[in-house]
C-alpha positions, 0 to 999 in steps of 0.5 A: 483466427481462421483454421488455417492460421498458426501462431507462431512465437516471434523471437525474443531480444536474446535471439535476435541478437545471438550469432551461433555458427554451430549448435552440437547436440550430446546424445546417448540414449543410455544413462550413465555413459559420460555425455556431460564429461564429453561435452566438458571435455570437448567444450574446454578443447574447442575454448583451448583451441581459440574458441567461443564457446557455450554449453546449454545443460539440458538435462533438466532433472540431472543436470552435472554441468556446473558442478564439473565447472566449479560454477554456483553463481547465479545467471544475471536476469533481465526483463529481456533475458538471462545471461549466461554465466562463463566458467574460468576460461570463458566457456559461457553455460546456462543450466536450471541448476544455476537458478535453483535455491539449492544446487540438491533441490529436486526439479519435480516437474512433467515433460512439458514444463521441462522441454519449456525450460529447455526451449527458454535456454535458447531463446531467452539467453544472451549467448552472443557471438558463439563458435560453439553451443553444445547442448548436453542431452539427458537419457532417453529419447522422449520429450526433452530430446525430441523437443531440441531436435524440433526446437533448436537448429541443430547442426550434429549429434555427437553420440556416446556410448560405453563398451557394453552390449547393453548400452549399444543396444539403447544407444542405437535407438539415440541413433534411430531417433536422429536418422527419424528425425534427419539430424545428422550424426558426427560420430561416435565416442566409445567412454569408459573404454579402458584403463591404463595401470599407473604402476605397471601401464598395462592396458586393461578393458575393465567391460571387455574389449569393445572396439569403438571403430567397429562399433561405430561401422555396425551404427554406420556413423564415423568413429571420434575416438575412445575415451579411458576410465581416468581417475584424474577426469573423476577428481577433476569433476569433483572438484570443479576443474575439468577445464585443466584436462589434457587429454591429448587423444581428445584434442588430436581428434579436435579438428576432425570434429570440426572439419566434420562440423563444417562440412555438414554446415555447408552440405546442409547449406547446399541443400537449402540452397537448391531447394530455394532454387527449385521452388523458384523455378516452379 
C-alpha cells in the first residue's frame, strides 16, 4: 500500500439496507440535565405523531434509555447485524445495556472501545426505514461525542441544559464543539425549569428564574421550549413508561422541530448541491 492509499470501512449489510431521513444528536455537555428524558420524550412525541422512529443510546457507561422504556429484552443477533428491539408503540432502540448479562453490570472499558461500540450501533444495526433516529449522547465533549459527529451523518443537535449558571457555562462548551465541528444546532431545551404545586398551582422556579429564550439568545441558538420538574415523568421512567406522557407543551413544539429538521436537511442539501456544481465547473 502506497502512502497516499487509505482504507476506508466498506458498509455492512445493516447499512446498506437502512433509510434514515433524519439522524438527531442530544447533546448537553453537563451531566445530569435530562438529555435520555428529552430524547424519550421527543422520541415518543414523534412515534405519536405518526412516525418511525428509532433511539441509539449512546451513553455507553450510563446508559438509561431501556430503563425508561420497560425494555430488558435481549436484541436478536445475526452474522450480518443486530436487530433493534421496539418498545410498546414501535420506537425501535439498540443500547449496550441490552446486551449485557446484567442490566447493573458495569462497562469498564477506555474511549476506544466505547466510541467502537457506538459506530457498531450504527453500522451494524438493522433500523430499516427510519423518519427519526435520535442519538442520546453521554456528557462531555470528548471521545464518544466527537466520535458521532465524525462518524454518523448527523443532521441536528438538540442542546439540553438546566437553569443554573453552572450548567450553562459547560453546556456552551457542547455548543462550541458543534460550532467547531459544523453540526448544526436545532435549539435549546431549558429542563428542570420549574415546578408547579398540585395543591395550590403556583409556579415555582426551585434554581431561580432562568429564562430559557434568553438563554438561548446568549448561545445564539433557537430557543425549543421549557421543561418542569414532574414528579409524574420521574414515576414514568421509573416504571418503564415514558411513552404514556402527555406533555402538551413538548408535542406543541413537535412541528417547530420538525420543520426546523427539515429546513436544515434541505439547506444542507443545497450546500452539497452547488459544491458539486462548483467542482464540476472547475
Amino acid at each position: 500500500m502506497t502512502d497516499d492509499q487509505t482504507f476506508e470501512q466498506q458498509p455492512s449489510m445493516a447499512e446498506q439496507s437502512n433509510e434514515i431521513t433524519y439522524v438527531v444528536g442530544v447533546m448537553s455537555g453537563k451531566g445530569g440535565v435530562g438529555k435520555s428524558i428529552v430524547t424519550g420524550l421527543f422520541a415518543s412525541a414523534l412515534r405519536n405523531a405518526g412516525y418511525e422512529v428509532g433511539i441509539l443510546d449512546a451513553d455507553v457507561t450510563g446508559p438509561s434509555i431501556p430503563k425508561m422504556f420497560g425494555i430488558d429484552s435481549r436484541p436478536d443477533v445475526c452474522d450480518f447485524g443486530i436487530f433493534p428491539v421496539e418498545t410498546a408503540t414501535g420506537i425501535k432502540l439498540i443500547s449496550i445495556n441490552l446486551l449485557l448479562s446484567s442490566p447493573d453490570d458495569a462497562v469498564i472499558w477506555r474511549g476506544p472501545l466505547i466510541s467502537n461500540a457506538v459506530t457498531q450501533f450504527w453500522h451494524d444495526v438493522f433500523w430499516g426505514k427510519l423518519d427519526y433516529l435520535l442519538v442520546d449522547l453521554p456528557p462531555g465533549t470528548a471521545d464518544v461525542p466527537l466520535t458521532v459527529m465524525q462518524s454518523l451523518p448527523l443532521d441536528s443537535v438538540i442542546i439540553v441544559t438546566s437553569p443554573q449558571d453552572l450548567a450553562a457555562m459547560i453546556v456552551r462548551k457542547a455548543v462550541n464543539m458543534c460550532r467547531q465541528m459544523n453540526v448544526p444546532i436545532l435549539g435549546l431545551v431549558q429542563n428542570m425549569a420549574w415546578f408547579k404545586c398540585p395543591k395550590c398551582g403556583e409556579i415555582t422556579y426551585p434554581f431561580g428564574h432562568t429564562n430559557g429564550e434568553l438563554l438561548a439568545q446568549e448561545m445564539k441558538v433557537p430557543h425549543l421550549l421549557d421543561l418542569p420538574i414532574d414528579p409524574e415523568i420521574s414515576s414514568r421512567c421509573d416504571s418503564g413508561a415514558i411513552e404514556g406522557y402527555a406533555a402538551n407543551q413538548f408535542t406543541e413544539k413537535l412541528e417547530i422541530i420538525a420543520n426546523g429538521l427539515m429546513a436544515l436537511k434541505h439547506a444542507r442539501n443545497s450546500e452539497v448541491c452547488d459544491a458539486g456544481d462548483t467542482a464540476d465547473r472547475q
